[in-house]
Every structure is written in structure tokens, then in C-alpha cells.
N, C-alpha and C positions, 0 to 999 in steps of 0.2 A: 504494500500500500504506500501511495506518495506520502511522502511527510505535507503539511500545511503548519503555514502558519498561523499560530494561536492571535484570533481579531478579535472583537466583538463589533456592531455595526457602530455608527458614528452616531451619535446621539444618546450612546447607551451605555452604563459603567456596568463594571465589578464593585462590588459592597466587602469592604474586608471586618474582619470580628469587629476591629476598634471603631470602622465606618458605621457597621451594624448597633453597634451599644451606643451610640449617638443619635439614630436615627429612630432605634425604639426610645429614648430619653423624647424627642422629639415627638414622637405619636403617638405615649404614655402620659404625658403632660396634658395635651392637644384631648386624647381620649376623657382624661379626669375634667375635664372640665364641660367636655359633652355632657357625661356623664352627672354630673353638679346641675346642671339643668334639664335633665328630663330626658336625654336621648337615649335611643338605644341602637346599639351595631346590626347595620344588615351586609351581604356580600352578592355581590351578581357578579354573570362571567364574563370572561377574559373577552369573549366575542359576544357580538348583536348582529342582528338579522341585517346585512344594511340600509334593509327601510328604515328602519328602527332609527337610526341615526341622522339617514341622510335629509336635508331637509331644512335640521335644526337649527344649526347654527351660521346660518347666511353661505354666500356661496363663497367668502374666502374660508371660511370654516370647515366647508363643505370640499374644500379642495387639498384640506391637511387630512383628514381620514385615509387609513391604513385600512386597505382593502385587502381580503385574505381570500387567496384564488383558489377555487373548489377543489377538491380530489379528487380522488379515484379515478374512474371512469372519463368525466366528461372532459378531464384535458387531452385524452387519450383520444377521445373522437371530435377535438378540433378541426382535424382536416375535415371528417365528413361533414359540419354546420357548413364549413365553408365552400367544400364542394357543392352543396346545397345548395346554398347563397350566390354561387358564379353562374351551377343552371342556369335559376329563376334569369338572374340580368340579361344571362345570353338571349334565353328563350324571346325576353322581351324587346331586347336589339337586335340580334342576328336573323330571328323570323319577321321582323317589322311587323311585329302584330298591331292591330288598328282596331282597337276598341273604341268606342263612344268617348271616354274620359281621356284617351290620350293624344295630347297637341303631338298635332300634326305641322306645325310649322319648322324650317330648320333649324332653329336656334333651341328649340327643349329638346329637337331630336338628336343632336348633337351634345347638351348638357348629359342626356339620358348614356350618349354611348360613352363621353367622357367617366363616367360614374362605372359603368362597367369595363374600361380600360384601368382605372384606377385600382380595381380589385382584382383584376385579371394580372397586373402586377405586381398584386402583393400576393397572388397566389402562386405563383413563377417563384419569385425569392422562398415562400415556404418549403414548395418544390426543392428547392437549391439548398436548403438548410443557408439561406445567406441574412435569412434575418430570427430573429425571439419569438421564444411563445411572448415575451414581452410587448417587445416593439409592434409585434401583429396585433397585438389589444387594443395598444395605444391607438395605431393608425388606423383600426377596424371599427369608423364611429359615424357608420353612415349603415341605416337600416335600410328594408323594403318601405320603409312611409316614403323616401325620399320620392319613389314612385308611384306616379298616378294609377297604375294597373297593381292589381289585390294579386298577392297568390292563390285565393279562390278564382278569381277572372282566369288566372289561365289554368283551371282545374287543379293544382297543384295542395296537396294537403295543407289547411291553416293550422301552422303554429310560429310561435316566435324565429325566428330563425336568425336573428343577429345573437351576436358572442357573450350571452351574460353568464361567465363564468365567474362570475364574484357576486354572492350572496349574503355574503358573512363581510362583517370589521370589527376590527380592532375598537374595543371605547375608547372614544374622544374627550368622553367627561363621566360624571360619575351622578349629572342630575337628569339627563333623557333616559338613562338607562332604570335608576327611581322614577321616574316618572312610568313606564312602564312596568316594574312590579307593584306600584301603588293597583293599576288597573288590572294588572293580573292578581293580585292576591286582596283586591277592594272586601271582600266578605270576610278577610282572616284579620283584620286590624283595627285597630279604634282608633276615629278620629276626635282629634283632630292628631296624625301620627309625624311623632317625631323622631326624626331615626338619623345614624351621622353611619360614615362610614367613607373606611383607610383604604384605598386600594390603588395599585398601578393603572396608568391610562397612557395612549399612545396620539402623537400627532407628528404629521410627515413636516417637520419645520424644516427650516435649517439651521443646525448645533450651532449656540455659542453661548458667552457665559451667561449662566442662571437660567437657560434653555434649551431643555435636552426634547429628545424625540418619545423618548421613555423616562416617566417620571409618575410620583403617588399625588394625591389628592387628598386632601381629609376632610372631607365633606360635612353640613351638617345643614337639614333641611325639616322642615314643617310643611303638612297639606292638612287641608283641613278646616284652616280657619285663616279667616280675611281682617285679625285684630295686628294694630299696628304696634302691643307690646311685642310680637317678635320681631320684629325690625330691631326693637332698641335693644333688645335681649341679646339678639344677635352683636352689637355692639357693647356691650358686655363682655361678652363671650370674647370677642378679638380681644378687648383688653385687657382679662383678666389671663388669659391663654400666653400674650406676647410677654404680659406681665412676670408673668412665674418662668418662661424663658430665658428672661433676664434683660429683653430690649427695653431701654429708657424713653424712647424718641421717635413714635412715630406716629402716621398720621390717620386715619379713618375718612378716608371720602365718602360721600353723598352726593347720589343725585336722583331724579326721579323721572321715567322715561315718557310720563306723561307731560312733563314739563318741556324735554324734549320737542315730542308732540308737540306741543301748545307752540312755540317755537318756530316749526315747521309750517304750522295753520297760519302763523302771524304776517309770512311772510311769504304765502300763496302757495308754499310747496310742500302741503301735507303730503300728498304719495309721493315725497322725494325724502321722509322722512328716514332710512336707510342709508341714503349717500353720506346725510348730514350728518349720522350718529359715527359711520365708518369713521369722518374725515375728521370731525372736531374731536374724536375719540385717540386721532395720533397729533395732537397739539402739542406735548412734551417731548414728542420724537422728532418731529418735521417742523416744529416751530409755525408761527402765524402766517407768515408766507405760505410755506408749504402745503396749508390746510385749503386756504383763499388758492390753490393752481389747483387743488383736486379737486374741489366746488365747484371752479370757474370749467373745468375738464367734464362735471356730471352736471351743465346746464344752468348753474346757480349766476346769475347775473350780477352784475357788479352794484346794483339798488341792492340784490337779496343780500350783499355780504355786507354793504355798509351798514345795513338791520341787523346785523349778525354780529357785529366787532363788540359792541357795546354789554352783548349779550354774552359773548365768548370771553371776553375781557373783563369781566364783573370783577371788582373789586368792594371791600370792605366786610365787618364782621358778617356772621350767616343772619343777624336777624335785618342787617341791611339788606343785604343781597335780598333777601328775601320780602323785602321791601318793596324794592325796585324792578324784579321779577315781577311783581305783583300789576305793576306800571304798566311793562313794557308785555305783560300777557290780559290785559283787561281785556280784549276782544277773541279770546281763548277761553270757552269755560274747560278743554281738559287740561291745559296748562296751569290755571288754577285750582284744578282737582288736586293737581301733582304739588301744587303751593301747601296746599291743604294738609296732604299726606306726610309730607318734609316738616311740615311744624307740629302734626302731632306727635311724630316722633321724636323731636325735640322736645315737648313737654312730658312724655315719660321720663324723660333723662334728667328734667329739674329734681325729680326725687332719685336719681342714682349719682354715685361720686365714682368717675375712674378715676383707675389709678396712674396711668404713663400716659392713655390716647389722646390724641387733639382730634377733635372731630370737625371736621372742613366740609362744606357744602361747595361743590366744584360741580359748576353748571356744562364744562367742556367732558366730564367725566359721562362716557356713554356707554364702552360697555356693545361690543358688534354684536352679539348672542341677541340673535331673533325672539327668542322667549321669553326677553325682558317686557313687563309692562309696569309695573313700576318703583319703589325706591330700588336702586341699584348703589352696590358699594365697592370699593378698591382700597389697598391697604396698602402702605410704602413707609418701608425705615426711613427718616430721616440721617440715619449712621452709618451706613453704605450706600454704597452708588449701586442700585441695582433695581431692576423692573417689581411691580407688586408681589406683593408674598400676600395675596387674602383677595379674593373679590365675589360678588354673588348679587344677589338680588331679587326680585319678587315678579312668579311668573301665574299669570290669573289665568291660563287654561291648556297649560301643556299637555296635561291627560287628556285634553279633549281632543288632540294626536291622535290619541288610541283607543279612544271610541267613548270616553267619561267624560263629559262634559260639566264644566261648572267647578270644575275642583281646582281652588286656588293654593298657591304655595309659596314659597318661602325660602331662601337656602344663601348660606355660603360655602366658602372653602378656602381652604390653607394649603398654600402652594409649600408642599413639605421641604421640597428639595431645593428652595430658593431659600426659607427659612434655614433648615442645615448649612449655605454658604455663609448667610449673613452671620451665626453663630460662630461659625468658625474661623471668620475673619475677624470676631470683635472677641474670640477665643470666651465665648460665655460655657461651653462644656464646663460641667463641673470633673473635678480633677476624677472624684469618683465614679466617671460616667463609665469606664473600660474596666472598672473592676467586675468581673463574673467570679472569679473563686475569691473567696474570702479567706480561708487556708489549705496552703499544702500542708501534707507528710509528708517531708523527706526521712528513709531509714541509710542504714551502712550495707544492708545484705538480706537474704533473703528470709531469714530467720525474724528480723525489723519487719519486714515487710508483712509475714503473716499475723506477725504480734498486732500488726497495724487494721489489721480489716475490719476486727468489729466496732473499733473505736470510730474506723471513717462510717462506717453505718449508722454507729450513734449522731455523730455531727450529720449526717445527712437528716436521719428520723428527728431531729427536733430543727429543721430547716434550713442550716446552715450549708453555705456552696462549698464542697471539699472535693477534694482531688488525692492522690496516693502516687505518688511519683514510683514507677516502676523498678524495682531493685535491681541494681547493676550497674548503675553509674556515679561517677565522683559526685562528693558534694557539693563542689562547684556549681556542675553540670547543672545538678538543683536548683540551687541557690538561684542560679542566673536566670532559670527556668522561671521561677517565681517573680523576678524582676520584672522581667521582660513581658510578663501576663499581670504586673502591675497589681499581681497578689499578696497582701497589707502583711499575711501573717503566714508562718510556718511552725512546723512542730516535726523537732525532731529526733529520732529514735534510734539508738543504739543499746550494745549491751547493757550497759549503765542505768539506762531508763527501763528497760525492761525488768531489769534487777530490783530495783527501788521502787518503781512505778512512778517518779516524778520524771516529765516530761519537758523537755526541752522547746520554751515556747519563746519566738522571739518575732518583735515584732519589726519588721522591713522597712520601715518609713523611718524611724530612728534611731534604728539597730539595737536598741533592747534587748536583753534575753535573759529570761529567770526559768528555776522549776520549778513547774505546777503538776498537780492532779488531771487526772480528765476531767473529773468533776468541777474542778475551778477553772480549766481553761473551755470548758464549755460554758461556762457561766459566762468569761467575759467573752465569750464571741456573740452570743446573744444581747448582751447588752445593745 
């Protein structure tokens, strides 16, 4: 067998022990405080149907989905869909068949034979092994609709007959896919349910820092109920969460996509409300210019944006802004709904005190996810340079996707693996996060070593993390062994200790060493 080189793809790590005991510290933390208000863990798989997905999340959303190409059988009889598929064209150009519905002029009859010259050379290369089952997918994006004539018209059996060999993807998030077990398992749950949940997601980006292709999620969502304490709750939650992580300094945005709306309406281009959320959604990344070419690029006139600047450039505290919002959407009643919804979530929070967050109402914050409708949030350290770590928001009928209509909900999430960088550039890991054993036994020999077993059974049976270093190597060997796994304590056994029964207990961090009992030196590990 050829040797290969060990890769993994680009956008994807390896997790080492010490990586791993920072990342549970991370989603242990994050958990206890779901957990503090109400939620409880659910798990869905790795793959969704790709109806299920596709759809959701706008069409640049819609184009980072990890499509997973079917098995078995049907890649196996690609040639014949496609042999299929060259008949049909032929039969329809090379016979010149003249049915009722098809122009007869030379310009579509020419389009029509271009379409099947088109395919008859990508059927030559498959022929030739000179192109991909890939590249054939990509380039095979043209059906029988193209043509006026049915495959029933020319008797030919109906079924689909273009290449949908991808049925299945990869999750892209972790709240269409709840949104779907809420409707599949609606009789098994009380509402109003609240449930969070850790798991990996996939998105075709392109790698760079604090944006992988494979990365977790820690979700946490509400359906059920349309009260405006989970919004604030949820702001809670981020700061009580960032809090016990150890960040000092960061911010909680607000915005509400009704407000958006209202926006859109004010200034004549309600169905162009999509462009508007896209564009003023990358205002930190592409700056004020930047936003005004890709407005001015989706139709937005140079009137619409100077109505726009005022709006995108809001300044002063949130109960001005939301003053002046107020102003500038009078002739919006959803724009004022969304006024409505943003201060009653502020007067919950007159009766709560955080602890780190600054909460900022940021009318440019939009948030491309089609299933927003209304408050929407985003999360960013002010302590490193780095994209959000937290965003979510409030979507009133994503189940109605899947056939439930009316069930409103609720949700954010905690970008795990962007919070992990942030931590470990600002080095917040507690020193104890990589400790898993708590004590070795190192003995001299094998005689040590049996002396040693029931004692490690005991430290296991009353919970303590123990390990039995195999007999047969220098003490050294030990010792460094215990270091380098950043194990606090050891105990260690020779004739002497066996003889006596006082055990050699030392502790690693300041190199200590007395003799105890088992009985006492299980007491202070317990401690």
C-alpha cells in the first residue's frame, strides 16, 4: 500500500488532551448556566435531508452548505441518468421533432441544439475519464425544463432525470435542524420548551483566523412563547456565561429586524429588505463606502442612501437612538413595533444588574439569516481583535417550514471555538484546567506494584482521578511522567512503605513530601 501523507482538510483541527480539557472547561461552564435557567440538552445528526436546510439561511448561506453525495448504487449509474438525459436532447434535435409548443424559429432552434452540444461534450470527457464525478455535477445544471417539449410529448417515461445525487448535508446551524425536531416530536414536549444544545456544524467558508469550516455551537433556544422576558434572559445568560469565563469587556448588541423593516418601508424598498440587511450587516468589515457600492450595485439610489446614512450612523445613548428611531420610522407602524419590542426588553433589565456586558443597540447590526423577524443579537470582546463569539435572535414561524405553523421562538449561540481563541490569547485557562489525574502511584518493582492495586481502587471508589504507573521503569521516568500530565500529587511505594505502611506522599507543585497512611492521604485528596 502507498504510504500518504497524514492531512486533515483545511478548515479542520486535531483537539489534543490539553486542547480537549479547555474546550470541555469551555462547554461545562457554557452548559451550567443553561442549565441555571431552565434548559435542557437535546442532540440531532450529523446530516439533514437537504430540504431541510436549504432555503434557510439566504442564498449566500445557502451556498456555504456541505453537500454529502449519495452512495451506493446511484453514483455507480451516473453514466446511465446521463445517457438518458443525451437520448431525450438528441431525440428532440437530431429528429427535428415539431410539436405544437416548440419555436420553430432559428434562433431557439439553435439555442435548443447549443444545449445539447453542451452535454454531448461533457458526455465525451466522461467517456474519456478526462473530467470528475465532481466537475460533471458542477457543470450538469441545466434540466429537461430548459425544454419546451415534456419527456411524456415524446413518449418517453416521466421521471426526474437530471443528476440529484445529493440529498443529504452537513448542519449548517444547530437552530433549523430544532426547529425540525420541535415538529417532529411536537406531542412528546411541553411548551413553552426550552432546550440548548453543544454540537459540531459545518460551513464550506474559506479558513482563517477564528473561522474554521468545522467548528461547535452551543446553542440555546425557547419555542413556545412570544414573552419578551426571554430576550432579556437571554442577555443574562451571555453575561453571566462570558462572566465566569473570565472576559471583562464586552459588548451585547441589539437590534430588531422589524425595525429593519420599518427602514426598508420608509424609504420605498420594502421587498428590497434582504439587500439592505446583507449590506449594512458588513458595515465593520467594508466600512461606509463599501456598504453605499453594494446598495448602489442592488438598485438603492443615491435619495435611498442619503435616508439611510442618518439611520446607519445613529449615534448617542440607546434611549436616544431610540428616540430618534422613533422620528425617523413614524410612517412605519412595523418599524415601530420593533421600537416597541427593543424597549420592552430594556425594561426587564431595569430590574437585573450584569455583571461585565455593555448592552448597545446597533441599528447597522442585521444578522443575513432569513428566519430572523425580530430582536436579533451579536456578541464581541472588546479584548481581542476578533469577529463575534455569540449571536441569535427571535424567529416567529420557522416551524411553519415544516408544516406547524404559528410557533414562535427564540434562541442564541456561543461561537465555542472563537471563544477558546479569545481565552487563550488573554490566557484566562485556569492553571487547573489540564489536570485529569489528580494522583499517581509510582512503585520500584513489581512487588510495589501489586501492593498498589487495591489502594488505587480505593482512590478511584470514593472518586478521586488515579493512575498506577506501570512497574518497570526508573523513577524518573515517573516523576516526569506526572509532570508533564500536570499531575498535582504522587504516592510513592517501595519496600519501606510497604513494610511500615506509611506512604510516601509528595506533592508536585512545591515538592513536598511526608509519610502518611492511606487513610490520611485519602482524606487530603478529597479535601
Amino acid at each position: 500500500m502507498a504510504s500518504v501523507k497524514p492531512s486533515v482538510p483545511r478548515g479542520t483541527r486535531d483537539f489534543s488532551p490539553a486542547e480537549m480539557a479547555k474546550r470541555n472547561y469551555i462547554f461545562d461552564t457554557i452548559k451550567s448556566v443553561f442549565r441555571k435557567y431552565g434548559y435542557q440538552q437535546i442532540e440531532t445528526p450529523t446530516m439533514e435531508n437537504l430540504s431541510t436546510l436549504m432555503g434557510k439561511y439566504g442564498d449566500e448561506g445557502d451556498k456555504l452548505i456541505f453537500k454529502v453525495l449519495d452512495s451506493g448504487d446511484f453514483v455507480s449509474n451516473i453514466q446511465g441518468e446521463f445517457d438518458t438525459l443525451f437520448t431525450v436532447i438528441n431525440k428532440i434535435i437530431s429528429k427535428n421533432i415539431r410539436l405544437s409548443n416548440l419555436p420553430e424559429n432559428d434562433a431557439d432552434y439553435k439555442y435548443y441544439r447549443d444545449i445539447a452540444d453542451y452535454y454531448i461534450d461533457l458526455r465525451t470527457k466522461w467517456v474519456d475519464k478526462t473530467i470528475s464525478v465532481e466537475e460533471l455535477i458542477k457543470l450538469s445544471n441545466i434540466s429537461l425544463d430548459d425544454f419546451i417539449v415534456s419527456p411524456i410529448d415524446l413518449g418517453i417515461e416521466s421521471k426526474k432525470l437530471t443528476l440529484d445525487i445529493s440529498e443529504k448535508a452537513l448542519r449548517y446551524d444547530l437552530t433549523v435542524p430544532f426547529a425540525r425536531y420541535v415538529v417532529m416530536h411536537q406531542n412528546e414536549i411541553t411548551m413553552p420548551f426550552k432546550r440548548f444544545q453543544v454540537q459540531p456544524v459545518w460551513r464550506a467558508d474559506r479558513p482563517q483566523k477564528g473561522r474554521y469550516r468545522e467548528f461547535y455551537q452551543c446553542d440555546a433556544d425557547v419555542v413556545g412563547s412570544n414573552s419578551l422576558l426571554n430576550e432579556a434572559e437571554f442577555i443574562l445568560i451571555y453575561d453571566e456565561a462570558l462572566t465566569n469565563l473570565g472576559l471583562n469587556d464586552f459588548t451585547i448588541k441589539i437590534n430588531n429586524r422589524k425595525i429593519l423593516s420599518g427602514i426598508a418601508e420608509v424609504i420605498g424598498k420594502p421587498d428590497q429588505i434582504i439587500d439592505l440587511t446583507v449590506a449594512i450587516d458588513k458595515l465593520d468589515k467594508i466600512g461606509l463606502d463599501g456598504v453605499i457600492k453594494e446598495l448602489n450595485e442592488k438598485g438603492f439610489t443615491d435619495t435611498d442612501i442619503e435616508k439611510l446614512k442618518p439611520v446607519i450612523l445613529l449615534q448617542g445613548t440607546n434611549e436616544e437612538k431610540l428616540v430618534s428611531l422613533r422620528k425617523a420610522l413614524k410612517y412605519s407602524q412595523t418599524g415601530l413595533k420593533g421600537c416597541d419590542e427593543i424597549e420592552g426588553i430594556f425594561a426587564y433589565h431595569q430590574h437585573f444588574k450584569l455583571q461585565k456586558a455593555t448592552v448597545e443597540l446597533d441599528i447597522t447590526l442585521a444578522r443575513g439569516l432569513n428566519y430572523y423577524t425580530g430582536a436579533i443579537f451579536e456578541v464581541k470582546t472588546n479584548e481581542v481583535a476578533m469577529g463575534s463569539i455569540g449571536g441569535g435572535g427571535r424567529y416567529d414561524d420557522l416551524t411553519g417550514m415544516f408544516g406547524l405553523k404559528g410557533l414562535t421562538g427564540v434562541g442564541i449561540s456561543f461561537g465555542a471555538d472563537r471563544i477558546y481563541d479569545v481565552l487563550e490569547e488573554l490566557k484566562l485557562f485556569p492553571e487547573t484546567t489540564n489536570q485529569t489525574t489528580k494522583v499517581l502511584i509510582c512503585c520500584f518493582d513489581k512487588a510495589g506494584e501489586t501492593y498498589s492495586l487495591s489502594f488505587l481502587q480505593e482512590l478511584r471508589s470514593r472518586g478521586i482521578n488515579s493512575e498506577l504507573y506501570p512497574a518497570g521503569a526508573k523513577m524518573k521516568k515517573q516523576l516526569d511522567y506526572a509532570n508533564n500530565k500536570n499531575i498535582p500529587y504522587t504516592i510513592v511505594i517501595g519496600s519501606d512503605e510497604m513494610e511500615s505502611g506509611l506512604l510516601t506522599f509528595k506533592n508536585m507543585q512545591t515538592g513536598e513530601q511526608e509519610k502518611l497512611s492511606a487513610e490520611m492521604i485519602v482524606a487530603v485528596l478529597s479535601e
